[in-house]
C-alpha positions as CSV (number, residue, x, y, z in Angstrom):
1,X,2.7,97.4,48.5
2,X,2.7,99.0,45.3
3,X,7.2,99.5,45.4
4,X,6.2,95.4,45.8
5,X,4.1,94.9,43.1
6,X,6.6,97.0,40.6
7,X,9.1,94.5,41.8
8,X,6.8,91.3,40.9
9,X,6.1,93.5,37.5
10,X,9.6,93.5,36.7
11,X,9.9,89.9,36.6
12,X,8.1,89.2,34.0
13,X,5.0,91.5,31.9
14,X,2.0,91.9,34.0
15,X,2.7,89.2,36.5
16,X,2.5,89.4,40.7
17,X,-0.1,90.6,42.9
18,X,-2.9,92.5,41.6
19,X,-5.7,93.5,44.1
20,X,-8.9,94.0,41.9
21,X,-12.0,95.6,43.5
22,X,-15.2,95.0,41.0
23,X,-19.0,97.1,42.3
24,X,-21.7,94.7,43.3
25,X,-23.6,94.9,39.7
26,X,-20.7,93.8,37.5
27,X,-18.8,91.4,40.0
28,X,-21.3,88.3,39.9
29,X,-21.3,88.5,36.0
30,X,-17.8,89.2,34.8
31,X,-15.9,87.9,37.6
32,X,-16.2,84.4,36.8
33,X,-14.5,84.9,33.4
34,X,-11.9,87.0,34.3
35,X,-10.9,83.9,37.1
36,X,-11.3,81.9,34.1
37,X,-8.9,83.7,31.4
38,X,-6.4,85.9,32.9
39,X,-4.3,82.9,34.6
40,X,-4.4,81.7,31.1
41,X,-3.6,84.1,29.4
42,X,-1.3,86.0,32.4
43,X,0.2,83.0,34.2
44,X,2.1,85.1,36.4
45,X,-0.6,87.5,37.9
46,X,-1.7,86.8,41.7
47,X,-5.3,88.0,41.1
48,X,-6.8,89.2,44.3
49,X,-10.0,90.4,43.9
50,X,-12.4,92.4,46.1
51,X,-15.9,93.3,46.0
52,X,-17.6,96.7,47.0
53,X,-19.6,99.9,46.3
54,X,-17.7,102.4,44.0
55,X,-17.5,104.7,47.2
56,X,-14.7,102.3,49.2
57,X,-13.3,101.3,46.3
58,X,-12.4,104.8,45.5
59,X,-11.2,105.1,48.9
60,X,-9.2,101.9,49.0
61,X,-8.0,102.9,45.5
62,X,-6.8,106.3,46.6
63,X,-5.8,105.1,50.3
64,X,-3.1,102.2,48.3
65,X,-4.9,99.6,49.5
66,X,-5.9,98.7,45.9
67,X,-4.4,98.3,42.8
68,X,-7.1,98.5,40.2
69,X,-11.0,98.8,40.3
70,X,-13.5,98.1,38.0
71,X,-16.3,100.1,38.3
72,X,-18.9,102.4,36.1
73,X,-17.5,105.7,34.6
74,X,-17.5,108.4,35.4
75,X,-16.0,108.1,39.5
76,X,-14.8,111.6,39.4
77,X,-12.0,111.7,41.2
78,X,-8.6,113.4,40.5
79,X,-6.3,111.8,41.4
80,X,-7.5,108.5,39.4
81,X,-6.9,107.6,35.8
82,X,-10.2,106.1,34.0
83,X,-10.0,103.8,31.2
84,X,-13.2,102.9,29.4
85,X,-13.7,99.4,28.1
86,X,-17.9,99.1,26.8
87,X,-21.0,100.5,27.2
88,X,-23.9,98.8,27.8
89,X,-27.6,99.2,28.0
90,X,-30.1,99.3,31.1
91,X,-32.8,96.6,30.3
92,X,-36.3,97.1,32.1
93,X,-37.2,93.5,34.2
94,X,-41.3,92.6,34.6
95,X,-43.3,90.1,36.1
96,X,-43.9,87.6,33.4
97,X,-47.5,88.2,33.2
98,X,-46.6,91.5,31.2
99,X,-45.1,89.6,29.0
100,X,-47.7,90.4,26.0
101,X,-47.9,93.7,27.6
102,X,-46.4,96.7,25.3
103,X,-42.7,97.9,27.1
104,X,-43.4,101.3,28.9
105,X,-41.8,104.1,27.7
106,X,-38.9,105.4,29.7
107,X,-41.0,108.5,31.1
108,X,-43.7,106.1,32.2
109,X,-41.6,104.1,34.8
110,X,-41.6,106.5,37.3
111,X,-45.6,105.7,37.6
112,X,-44.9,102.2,38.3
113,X,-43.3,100.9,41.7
114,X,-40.0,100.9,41.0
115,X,-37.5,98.4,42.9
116,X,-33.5,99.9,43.2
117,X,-30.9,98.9,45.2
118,X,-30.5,100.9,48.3
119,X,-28.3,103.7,49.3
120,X,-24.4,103.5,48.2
121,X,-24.9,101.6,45.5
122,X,-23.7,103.8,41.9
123,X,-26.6,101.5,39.8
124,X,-29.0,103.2,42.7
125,X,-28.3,106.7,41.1
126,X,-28.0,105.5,37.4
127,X,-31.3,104.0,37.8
128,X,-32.7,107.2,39.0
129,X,-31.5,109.5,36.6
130,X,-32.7,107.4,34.0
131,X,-36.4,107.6,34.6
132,X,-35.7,111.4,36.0
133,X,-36.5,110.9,39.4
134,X,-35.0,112.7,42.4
135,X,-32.6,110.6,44.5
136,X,-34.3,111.1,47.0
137,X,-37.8,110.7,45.0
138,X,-41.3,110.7,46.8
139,X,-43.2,107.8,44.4
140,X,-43.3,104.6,45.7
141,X,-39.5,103.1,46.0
142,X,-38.8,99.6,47.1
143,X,-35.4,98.9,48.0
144,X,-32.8,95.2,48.0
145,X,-29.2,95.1,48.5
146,X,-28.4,93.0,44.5
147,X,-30.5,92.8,41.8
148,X,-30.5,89.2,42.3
149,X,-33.1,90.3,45.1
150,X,-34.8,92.9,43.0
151,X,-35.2,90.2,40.3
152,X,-37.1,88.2,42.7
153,X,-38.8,90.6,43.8
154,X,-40.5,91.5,40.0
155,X,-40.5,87.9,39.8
156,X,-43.1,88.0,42.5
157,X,-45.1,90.8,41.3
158,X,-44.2,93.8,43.7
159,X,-42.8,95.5,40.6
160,X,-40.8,96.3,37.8
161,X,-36.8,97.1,38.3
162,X,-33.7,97.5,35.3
163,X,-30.6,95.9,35.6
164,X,-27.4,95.7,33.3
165,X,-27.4,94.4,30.3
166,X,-24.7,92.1,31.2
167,X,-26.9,90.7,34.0
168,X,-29.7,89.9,31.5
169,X,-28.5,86.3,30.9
170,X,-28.0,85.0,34.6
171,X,-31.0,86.8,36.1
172,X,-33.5,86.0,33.4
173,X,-33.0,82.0,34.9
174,X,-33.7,83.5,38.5
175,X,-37.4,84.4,38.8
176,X,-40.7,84.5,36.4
177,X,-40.0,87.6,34.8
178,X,-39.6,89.1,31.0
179,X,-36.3,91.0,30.2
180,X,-37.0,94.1,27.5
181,X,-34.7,96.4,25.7
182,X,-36.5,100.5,26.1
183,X,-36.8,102.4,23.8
184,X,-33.6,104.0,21.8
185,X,-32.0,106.2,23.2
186,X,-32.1,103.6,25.7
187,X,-30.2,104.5,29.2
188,X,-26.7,102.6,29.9
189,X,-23.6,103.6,31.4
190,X,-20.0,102.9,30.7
191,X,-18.0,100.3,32.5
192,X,-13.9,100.8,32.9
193,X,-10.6,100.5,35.1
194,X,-9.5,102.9,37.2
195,X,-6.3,103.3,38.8
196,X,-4.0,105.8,40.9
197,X,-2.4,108.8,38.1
198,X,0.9,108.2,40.3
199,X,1.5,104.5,40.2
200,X,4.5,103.8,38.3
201,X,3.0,100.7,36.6
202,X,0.4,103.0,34.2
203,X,1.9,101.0,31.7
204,X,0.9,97.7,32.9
205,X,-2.3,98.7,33.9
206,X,-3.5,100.2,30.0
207,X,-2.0,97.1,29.0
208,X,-3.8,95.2,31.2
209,X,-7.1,97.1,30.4
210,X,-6.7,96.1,26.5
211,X,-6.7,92.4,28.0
212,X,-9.5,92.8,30.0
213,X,-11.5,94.2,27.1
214,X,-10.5,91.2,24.9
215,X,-12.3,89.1,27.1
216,X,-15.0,91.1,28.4
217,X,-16.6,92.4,25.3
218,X,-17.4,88.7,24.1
219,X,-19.3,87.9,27.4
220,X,-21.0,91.5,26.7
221,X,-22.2,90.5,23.1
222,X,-23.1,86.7,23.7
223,X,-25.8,88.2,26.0
């Protein structure tokens, strides 16, 4: 597949198949932009895209069964090349009814019921660390498989969750809840492409991670 792909890529710059695997928390968000602006600005890429929890991806990524991912840094594997594009902040998500209510500090969130996304997901354990919990923490944890769900969820008053910031805009419509920036330094995590070391189009692929930032970083800072 990927002998194929060089052979599409020699055609033309960054054209032919490219199968794209995006995590659950940045798929719903960036996705729709990236349809959007790589056929124009890439006519001749086949953009296949997949979605899935950085666990198969890094599988299907190291297996050859895709040809890119994009996914939150670090994954730690070895045999992948990482290639940051932003950061960007965790936001904490409350029932409206807080709304007047000072934001908690970070410390103080793991006295509140705390909604995360269940097992597998990498947000899951980003979540965690940020308000220093265990990940397998005894307080009272209430689990949904997006944060569309945990949104709802605050929205009915069960509890208080954080989400992405690039998630803010979209979720923020979804349920009667207030969306607040913590405290600096403020948790986050860093979002980037990842790709086999040994793939012969390396090349193409940094390229292709400059385009993607081009048109990621505005949808980042118009949120």
């Amino acid at each position: 597949d990927e002998l194929a792909g060089l052979a599409q890529t020699a055609a033309g710059p960054l054209s032919g198949r490219l199968r794209l695997g995006i995590i659950p928390t940045i798929a719903p968000y960036l996705l729709p932009r990236l349809l959007q602006r790589l056929p124009e600005r890439l006519p001749g890429l086949d953009l296949r895209p997949r979605e899935a929890v950085t666990q198969k991806l890094v599988r299907d990524l190291v297996e050859g069964r895709l040809d890119l991912a994009l996914v939150a840094l670090p994954v730690s594997e070895p045999s992948l090349e990482e290639t940051p594009l932003f950061a960007e902040a965790f936001l904490l998500v409350r029932n409206l009814s807080a709304a007047r209510l000072p934001v908690p500090a970070l410390a103080d969130l793991q006295h509140l019921p705390l909604l995360l996304l269940e097992e597998g997901h990498c947000f899951r354990d980003q979540a965690l660390a940020a308000c220093k919990l265990p990940r397998t923490p005894n307080g009272e944890i209430i689990e949904g498989s997006s944060l569309t769900t945990l949104v709802q969820m605050v929205g009915a008053g069960i509890g208080v969750t954080l989400i992405p910031e690039m998630a803010a805009r979209v979720e923020a419509r979804s349920a009667p809840v207030v969306i607040d920036r913590l405290a600096e330094p403020a948790p986050g995590r860093t979002v980037g492409l990842v790709w086999r070391r040994s793939t012969p189009l390396a090349d193409h692929y940094t390229a292709l991670s400059r385009i993607f930032r081009e048109e990621l970083m505005p949808a980042i800072a118009e949120i």
